[in-house]
Every structure is written in C-alpha cells, then in structure tokens.
C-alpha positions, 0 to 999 in steps of 0.5 A: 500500500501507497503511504502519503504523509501532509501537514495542516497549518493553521492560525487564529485571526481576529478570533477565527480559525483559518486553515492554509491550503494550496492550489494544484498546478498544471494544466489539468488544474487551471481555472478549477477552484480545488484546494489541498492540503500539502502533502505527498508520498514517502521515500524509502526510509522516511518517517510519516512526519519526516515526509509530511514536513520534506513534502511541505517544505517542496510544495509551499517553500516554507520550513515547518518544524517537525517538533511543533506538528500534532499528529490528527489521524490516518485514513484510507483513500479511495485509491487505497493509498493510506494518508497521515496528516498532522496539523501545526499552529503557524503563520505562513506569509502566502506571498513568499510560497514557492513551489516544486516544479514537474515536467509535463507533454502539453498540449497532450500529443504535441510533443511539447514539454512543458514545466509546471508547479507542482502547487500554484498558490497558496492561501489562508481560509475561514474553515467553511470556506475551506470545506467548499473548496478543498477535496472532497477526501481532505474534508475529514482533516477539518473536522480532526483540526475543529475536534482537537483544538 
C-alpha cells in the first residue's frame, strides 16, 4: 500500500480559525477552484512526519518544524493509498510560497514539454470556506483540526 504523509497549518485571526491550503498546478488544474492540503508520498526510509514536513517544505517553500506538528489521524483513500496528516499552529506569509516544479507533454500529443508547479498558490481560509473548496477526501482533516483544538 501507497503511504502519503501532509501537514495542516493553521492560525487564529481576529478570533477565527483559518486553515492554509494550496492550489494544484498544471494544466489539468487551471481555472478549477480545488484546494489541498500539502502533502505527498514517502521515500524509502522516511518517517510519516519526516515526509509530511520534506513534502511541505517542496510544495509551499516554507520550513515547518517537525517538533511543533500534532499528529490528527490516518485514513484510507479511495485509491487505497493510506494518508497521515498532522496539523501545526503557524503563520505562513502566502506571498513568499514557492513551489516544486514537474515536467509535463502539453498540449497532450504535441510533443511539447512543458514545466509546471507542482502547487500554484497558496492561501489562508475561514474553515467553511475551506470545506467548499478543498477535496472532497481532505474534508475529514477539518473536522480532526475543529475536534482537537
């Protein structure tokens, strides 16, 4: 089985909880409004939170430090893949997110090569904005992050 690890952070502004999710690259995600969490498969060898924080660092830029990540809980995803997911309590500045970059034949058939980012954006949500535009299956981490705090 498949194992993908991510982080959730996330802060109170003004009394109110936001969460921090970003926006897939690449042309199959272009003008489409879904947002995720930041998160991706194990290396061989890696811990869930060493792969959750080596995923998040290459997907937004920004350093998270293990030390400060609550774990919330496993789940299985249709695809069968199983997904660990920790949340931290930190401010993130959306203006510096940099992201990893994939290589990809676009328009499809055309034999162009094309380099994309892996995540376009990344932006801070009030949790029910979040829970309309984020993943049907990531739904679940907001009611972990509500439950715990």
């Amino acid at each position: 089985m498949k194992r993908s690890s991510g982080i959730l952070p996330y802060k109170f502004e003004d009394g109110k909880l936001l969460v921090y999710l970003e926006r897939p690259g690449g042309p199959f995600w272009s003008g489409k409004n879904r947002w995720s969490v930041c998160k991706g498969e194990h290396r061989k060898g890696e811990s869930s939170l060493e792969a959750a924080v080596r995923e998040f660092r290459e997907e937004s830029g920004f350093d998270i430090n293990g030390d400060e990540c609550i774990y919330i809980g496993s789940y299985k995803q249709k695809s069968n893949k199983l997904v660990t997911m920790y949340i931290v309590n930190q401010d993130l500045d959306v203006t510096k997110m940099t992201s990893n970059t994939f290589v990809r034949e676009f328009p499809h058939g055309s034999g162009i090569m094309k380099e994309f980012p892996e995540m376009e954006e990344g932006k801070w949500f009030l949790v029910d904005e979040a829970r309309e535009v984020i993943f049907d299956g990531q739904k679940r981490m907001l009611d972990k992050l509500i439950n715990m705090l």
